[in-house]
C-alpha positions in Angstrom: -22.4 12.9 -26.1 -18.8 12.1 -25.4 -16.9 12.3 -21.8 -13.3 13.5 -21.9 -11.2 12.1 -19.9 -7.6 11.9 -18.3 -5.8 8.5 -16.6 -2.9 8.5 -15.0 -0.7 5.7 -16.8 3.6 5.9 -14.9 4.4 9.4 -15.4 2.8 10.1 -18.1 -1.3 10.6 -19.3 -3.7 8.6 -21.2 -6.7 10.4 -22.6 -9.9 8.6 -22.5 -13.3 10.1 -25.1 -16.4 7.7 -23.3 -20.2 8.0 -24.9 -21.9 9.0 -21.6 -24.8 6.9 -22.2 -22.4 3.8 -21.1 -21.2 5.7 -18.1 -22.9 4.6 -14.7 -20.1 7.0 -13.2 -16.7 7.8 -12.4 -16.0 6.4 -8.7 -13.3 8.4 -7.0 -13.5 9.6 -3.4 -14.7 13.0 -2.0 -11.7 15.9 -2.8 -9.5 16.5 0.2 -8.1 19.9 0.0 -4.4 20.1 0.1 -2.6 21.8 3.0 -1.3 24.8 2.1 1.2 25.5 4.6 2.8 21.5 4.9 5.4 22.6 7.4 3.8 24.8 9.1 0.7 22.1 9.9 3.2 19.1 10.6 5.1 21.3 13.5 1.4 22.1 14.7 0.6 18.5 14.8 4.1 17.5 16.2 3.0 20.1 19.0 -0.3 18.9 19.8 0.0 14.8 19.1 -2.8 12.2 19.9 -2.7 11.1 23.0 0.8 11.6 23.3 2.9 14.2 24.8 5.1 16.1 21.6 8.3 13.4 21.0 10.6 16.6 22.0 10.0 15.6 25.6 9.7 11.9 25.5 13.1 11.5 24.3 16.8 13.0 26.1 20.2 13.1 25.4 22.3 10.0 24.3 19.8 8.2 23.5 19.7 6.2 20.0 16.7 7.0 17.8 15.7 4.9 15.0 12.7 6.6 12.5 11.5 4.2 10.3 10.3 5.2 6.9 8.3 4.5 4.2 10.4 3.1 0.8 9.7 4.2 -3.2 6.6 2.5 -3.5 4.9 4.8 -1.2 4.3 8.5 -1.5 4.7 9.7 2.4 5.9 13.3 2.4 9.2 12.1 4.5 11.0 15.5 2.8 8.7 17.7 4.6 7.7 15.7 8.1 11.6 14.4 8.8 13.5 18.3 9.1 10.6 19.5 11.8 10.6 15.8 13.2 14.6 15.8 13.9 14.5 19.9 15.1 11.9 18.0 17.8 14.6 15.4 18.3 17.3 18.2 18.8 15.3 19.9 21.2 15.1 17.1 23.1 18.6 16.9 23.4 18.7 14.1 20.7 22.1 15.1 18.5 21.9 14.1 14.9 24.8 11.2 15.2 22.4 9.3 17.4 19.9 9.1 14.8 19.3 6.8 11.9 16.8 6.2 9.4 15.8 2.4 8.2 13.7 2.1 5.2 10.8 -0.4 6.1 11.1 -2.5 2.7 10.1 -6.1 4.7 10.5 -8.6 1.5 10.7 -5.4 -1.0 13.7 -4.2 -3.6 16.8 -2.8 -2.3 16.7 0.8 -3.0 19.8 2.9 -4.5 21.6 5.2 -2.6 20.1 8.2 -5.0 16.4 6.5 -4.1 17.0 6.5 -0.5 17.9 10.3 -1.0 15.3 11.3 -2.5 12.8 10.0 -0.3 14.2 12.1 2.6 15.4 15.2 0.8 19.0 16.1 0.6 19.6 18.2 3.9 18.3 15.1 6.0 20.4 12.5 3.6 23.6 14.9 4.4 23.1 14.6 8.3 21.4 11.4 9.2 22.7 7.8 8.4 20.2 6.4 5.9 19.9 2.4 6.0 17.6 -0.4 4.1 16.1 -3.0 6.2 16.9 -6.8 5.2 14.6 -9.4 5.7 17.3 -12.1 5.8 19.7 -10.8 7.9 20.6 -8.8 11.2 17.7 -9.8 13.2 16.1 -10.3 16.8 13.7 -13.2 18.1 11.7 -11.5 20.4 9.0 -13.6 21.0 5.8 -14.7 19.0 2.3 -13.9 18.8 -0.9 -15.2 19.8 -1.4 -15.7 16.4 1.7 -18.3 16.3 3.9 -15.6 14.2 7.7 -15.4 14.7 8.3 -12.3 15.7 11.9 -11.5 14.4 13.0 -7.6 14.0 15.6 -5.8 12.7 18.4 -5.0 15.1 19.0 -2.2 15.2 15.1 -1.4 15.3 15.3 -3.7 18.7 18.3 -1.9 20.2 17.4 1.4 20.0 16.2 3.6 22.7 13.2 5.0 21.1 11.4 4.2 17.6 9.3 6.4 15.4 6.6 5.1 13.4 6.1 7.4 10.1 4.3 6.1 6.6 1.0 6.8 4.6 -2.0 5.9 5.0 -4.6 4.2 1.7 -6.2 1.1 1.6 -5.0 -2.4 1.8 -6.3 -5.4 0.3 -5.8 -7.3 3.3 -4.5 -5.8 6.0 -7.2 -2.7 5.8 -5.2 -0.2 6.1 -1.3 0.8 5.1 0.5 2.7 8.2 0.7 2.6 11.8 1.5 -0.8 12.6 2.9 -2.3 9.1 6.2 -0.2 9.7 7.4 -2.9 12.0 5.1 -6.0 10.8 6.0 -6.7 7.9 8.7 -3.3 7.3 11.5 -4.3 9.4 10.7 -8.0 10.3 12.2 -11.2 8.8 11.3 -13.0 5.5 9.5 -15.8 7.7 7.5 -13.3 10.4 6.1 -11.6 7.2 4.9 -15.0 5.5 3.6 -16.4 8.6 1.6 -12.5 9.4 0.6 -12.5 5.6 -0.5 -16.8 5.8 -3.0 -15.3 8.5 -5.4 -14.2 5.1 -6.3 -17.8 4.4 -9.5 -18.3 6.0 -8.5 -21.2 8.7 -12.0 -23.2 8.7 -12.7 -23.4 4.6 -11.3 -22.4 1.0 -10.7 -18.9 0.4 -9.8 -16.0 1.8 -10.1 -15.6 5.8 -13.8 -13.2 5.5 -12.2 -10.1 7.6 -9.1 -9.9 5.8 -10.7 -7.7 3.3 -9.9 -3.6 2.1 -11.0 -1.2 4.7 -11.6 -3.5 7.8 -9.5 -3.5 10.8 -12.0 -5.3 13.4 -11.5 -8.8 13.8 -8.8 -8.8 11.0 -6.2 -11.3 12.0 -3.6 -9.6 9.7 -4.4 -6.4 11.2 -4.3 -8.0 14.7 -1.2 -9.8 14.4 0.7 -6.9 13.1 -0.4 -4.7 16.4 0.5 -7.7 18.7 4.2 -7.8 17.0 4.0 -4.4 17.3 3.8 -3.4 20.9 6.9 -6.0 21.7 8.8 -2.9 20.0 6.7 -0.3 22.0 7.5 2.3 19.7 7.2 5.9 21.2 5.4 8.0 18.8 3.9 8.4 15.0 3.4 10.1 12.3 1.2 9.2 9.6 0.4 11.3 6.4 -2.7 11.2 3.7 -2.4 12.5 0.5 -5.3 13.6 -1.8 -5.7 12.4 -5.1 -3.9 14.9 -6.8 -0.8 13.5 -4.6 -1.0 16.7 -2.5 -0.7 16.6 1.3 -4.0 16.5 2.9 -4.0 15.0 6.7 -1.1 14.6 9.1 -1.8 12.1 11.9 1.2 12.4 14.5 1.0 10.6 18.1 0.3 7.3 19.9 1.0 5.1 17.5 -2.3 3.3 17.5 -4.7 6.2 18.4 -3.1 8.1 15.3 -3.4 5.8 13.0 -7.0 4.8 13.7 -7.5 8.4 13.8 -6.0 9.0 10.1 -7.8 5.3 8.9 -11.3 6.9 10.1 -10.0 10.6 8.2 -8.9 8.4 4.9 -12.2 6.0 4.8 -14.5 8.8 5.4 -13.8 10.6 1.9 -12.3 7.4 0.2 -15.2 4.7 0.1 -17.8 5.6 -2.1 -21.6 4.2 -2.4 -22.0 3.0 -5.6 -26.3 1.5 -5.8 -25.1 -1.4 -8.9 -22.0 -2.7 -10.3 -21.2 -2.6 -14.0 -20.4 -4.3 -17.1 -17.1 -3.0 -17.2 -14.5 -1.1 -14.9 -12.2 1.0 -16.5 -9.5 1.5 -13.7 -6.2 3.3 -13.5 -3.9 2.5 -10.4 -3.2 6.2 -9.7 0.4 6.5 -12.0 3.7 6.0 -10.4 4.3 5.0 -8.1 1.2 3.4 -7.7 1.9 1.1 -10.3 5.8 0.8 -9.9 5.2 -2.7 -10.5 2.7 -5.7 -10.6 2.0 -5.9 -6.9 0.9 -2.7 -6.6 -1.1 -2.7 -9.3 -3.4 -5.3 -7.9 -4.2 -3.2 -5.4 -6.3 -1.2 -7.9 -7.7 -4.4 -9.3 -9.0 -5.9 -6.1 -10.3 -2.5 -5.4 -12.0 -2.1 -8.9 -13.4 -5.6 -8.5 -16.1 -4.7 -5.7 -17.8 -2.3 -8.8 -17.8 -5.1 -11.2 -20.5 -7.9 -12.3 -19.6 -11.2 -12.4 -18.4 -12.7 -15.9 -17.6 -8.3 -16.6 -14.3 -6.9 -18.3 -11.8 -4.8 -16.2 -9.5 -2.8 -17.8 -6.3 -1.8 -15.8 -4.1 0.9 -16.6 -0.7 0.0 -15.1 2.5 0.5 -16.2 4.1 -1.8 -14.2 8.1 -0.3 -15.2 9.6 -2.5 -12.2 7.7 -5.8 -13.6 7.6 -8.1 -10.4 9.2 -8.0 -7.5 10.6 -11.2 -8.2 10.6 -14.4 -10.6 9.2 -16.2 -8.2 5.9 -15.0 -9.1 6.0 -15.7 -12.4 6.7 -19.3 -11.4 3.3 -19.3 -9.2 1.2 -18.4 -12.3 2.4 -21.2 -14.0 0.7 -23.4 -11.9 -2.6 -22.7 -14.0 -5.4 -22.2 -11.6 -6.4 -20.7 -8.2 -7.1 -24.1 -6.8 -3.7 -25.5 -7.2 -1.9 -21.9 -5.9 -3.9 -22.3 -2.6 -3.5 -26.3 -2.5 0.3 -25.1 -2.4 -0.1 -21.7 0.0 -1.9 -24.0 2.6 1.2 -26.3 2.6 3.9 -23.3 2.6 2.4 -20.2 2.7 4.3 -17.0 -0.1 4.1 -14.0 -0.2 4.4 -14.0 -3.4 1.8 -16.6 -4.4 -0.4 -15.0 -2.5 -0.5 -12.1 -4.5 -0.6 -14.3 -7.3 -3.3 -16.3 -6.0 -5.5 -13.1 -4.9 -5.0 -11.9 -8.8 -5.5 -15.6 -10.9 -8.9 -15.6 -8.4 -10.4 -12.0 -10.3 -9.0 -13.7 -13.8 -11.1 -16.6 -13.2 -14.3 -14.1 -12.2 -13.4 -11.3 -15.0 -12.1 -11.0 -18.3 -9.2 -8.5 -17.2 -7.6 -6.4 -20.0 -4.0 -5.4 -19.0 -2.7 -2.3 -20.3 1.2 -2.5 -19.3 4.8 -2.6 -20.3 4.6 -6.0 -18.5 5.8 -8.9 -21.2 2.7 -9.9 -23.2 3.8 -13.8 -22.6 3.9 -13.2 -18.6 0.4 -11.5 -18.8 -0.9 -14.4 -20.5 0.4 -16.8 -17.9 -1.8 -14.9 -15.3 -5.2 -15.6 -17.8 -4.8 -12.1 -18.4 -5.2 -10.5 -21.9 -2.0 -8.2 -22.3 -2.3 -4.9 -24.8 -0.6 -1.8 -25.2 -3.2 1.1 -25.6 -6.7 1.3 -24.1 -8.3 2.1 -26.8 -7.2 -2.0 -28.3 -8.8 -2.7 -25.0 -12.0 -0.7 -25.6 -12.3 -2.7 -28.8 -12.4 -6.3 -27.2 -14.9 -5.0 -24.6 -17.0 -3.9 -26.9 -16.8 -7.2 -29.0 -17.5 -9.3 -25.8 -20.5 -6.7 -24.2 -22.0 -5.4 -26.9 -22.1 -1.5 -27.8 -24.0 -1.0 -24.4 -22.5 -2.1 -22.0 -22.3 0.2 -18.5 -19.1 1.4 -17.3 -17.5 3.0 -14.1 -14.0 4.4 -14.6 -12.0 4.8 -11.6 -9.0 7.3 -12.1 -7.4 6.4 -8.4 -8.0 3.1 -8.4 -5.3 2.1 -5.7 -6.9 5.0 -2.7 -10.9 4.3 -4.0 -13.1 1.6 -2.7 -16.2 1.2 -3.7 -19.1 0.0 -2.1 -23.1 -1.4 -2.9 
């Protein structure tokens, strides 16, 4: 018997016929139903926040607001939370000169001025200045963590009278959680702050990464930890968070004090998210999600470090990621030519990257997995990154077939960005 399936490959589909008999399962999270009324539950939310009185009366006339927001690589529902989230601001005597909009991008892309629009929808882009955060330039010292990090923020994040937190929340491979906190550590802070908060993975005593820095974990994660310490020097006055279901429909709104909202919306996105799984499998079929999921290489990882907790050692992942943006940078090509994981972390621990460790996180599940690449990514760069590079799955079926055997036992994972999976 054969299992029909559909992956999500960019924009487009990739159909997927599996014999059953090899399937252990398909690993996606419990269904969140979509909100059917979006609007009409974010002004309900914005009306009874967590542990915060409604941002309509924390904030008065003249004052300058600053609402940072999520870039292209994350889907946050900024067109529907920012039109009820400004009428707030009005009614709190905020006029709409006084507020601006900063894109948290940290080391990311510029965006264009038609991405930036789109994000926020045109009625908000019309009335409220729209701006892209630089990591290089325009920024405040204002002190630096117990962790030793700089911490250096945009200015006008620093100078204005209130700040709004707003983003998505999924899982991150070392940070836990995206949201809350990572607006202002690493979205609006300086090219060093962000490679000194992301150095804090390396696991300080011995090789490897630091054991807390993992998907899903917030306690005792010094990433995590770091980020809310460089936080509160901004104090920001509110949140709002969003969770979206897998069919990229609206399915939670978190809006208040900015930590007590977001752990809230972590514990609502983990409870129907991880999934038990009782043994791992030959092979891992996995699809980031589609775009923008896999925009590019970095995010793509995301979906391979998350596929590799249902994996057996010495096993073959297949990733489904178009990968349209390539890499953020060249930078990382030139970390993958250093040839093994040893020698990227030799280097990390001497001048910690951003980059490289991406690069390093990636080489590590090359060296534990034979990991079949489905992308638009150059066949030649894939290669660099031990990495077998094809362009349909079913070439990829083929060669995990010719190194398993006909037998072999499979998960697919359709989401494989929002979907941890656990023994």
């Amino acid at each position: 018997m054969i299992k029909n399936l559909e992956l999500n490959y960019g924009r487009k589909k990739i159909k997927l016929a599996f014999p059953i008999k090899n399937l252990l399962g398909i690993i996606k999270g419990k269904e969140i139903p979509q909100i059917k009324n979006p609007i009409k539950s974010i002004a309900s939310s914005l009306n009874h926040p967590i542990e915060s009185p409604p941002i309509k009366s924390l904030v008065k006339s003249g004052e300058k607001i600053v609402i940072l927001v999520s870039d292209k690589t994350r889907i946050t529902g900024a067109n529907f939370f920012l039109p009820p989230l400004i009428n707030q601001l009005n009614d709190g005597g905020v006029k709409e000169k006084d507020i601006s909009i900063i894109f948290t991008l940290g080391a990311h892309l510029k965006q264009s001025e038609e991405e930036k629009r789109e994000i926020v929808g045109e009625k908000v882009a019309q009335k409220i200045a729209l701006f892209d955060h630089d990591c290089h330039k325009n920024l405040v010292r204002l002190g630096t963590t117990s962790f030793g990090t700089p911490v250096e923020i945009n200015r006008k994040v620093v100078e204005a009278d209130k700040v709004i937190l707003t983003g998505s929340i999924t899982y991150h491979y070392y940070a836990g959680f995206t949201g809350g906190r990572k607006s202002i550590m690493p979205g609006v802070a300086s090219f060093e702050s962000i490679q000194a908060n992301h150095s804090l993975v390396l696991n300080p005593s011995q090789k490897g990464f630091h054991p807390l820095a993992i998907t899903g974990n917030l306690k005792g994660n010094p990433v995590h930890e770091d980020m809310i310490e460089a936080t509160r020097m901004i104090k920001p006055a509110f949140l709002i968070n969003t969770v979206f279901n897998e069919k990229g429909k609206l399915a939670g709104i978190f809006c208040g004090q900015w930590i007590r909202a977001h752990d809230a919306g972590c514990r609502f996105y983990d409870a129907h998210n991880k999934v038990k799984i009782k043994n791992k499998a030959e092979c891992v079929i996995v699809s980031a999600g589609g775009y923008p999921k896999d925009i590019n290489f970095v995010q793509a990882h995301k979906a391979m470090d998350n596929a590799a907790y249902a994996l057996k050692e010495g096993g073959v992942m297949i990733v489904l990621a178009e990968c349209l943006e390539g890499y953020p940078s060249s930078t990382y090509l030139e970390w993958f030519s250093l040839g093994s994981s040893l020698k990227i972390e030799e280097k990390l621990r001497a001048k910690y990257s951003v980059a490289g460790h991406t690069v390093y996180s990636a080489l590590k599940k090359a060296e534990r997995f034979q990991i079949i690449l489905v992308s638009k990514l150059n066949p030649e760069d894939v290669k660099k990154m031990k990495m077998t590079p094809l362009s349909s799955l079913e070439k990829a079926l083929e060669i995990a077939r010719k190194t398993l055997g006909s037998n072999f036992s499979t998960y697919v994972m359709p989401e494989g960005v929002t979907t941890l999976p656990q023994i």
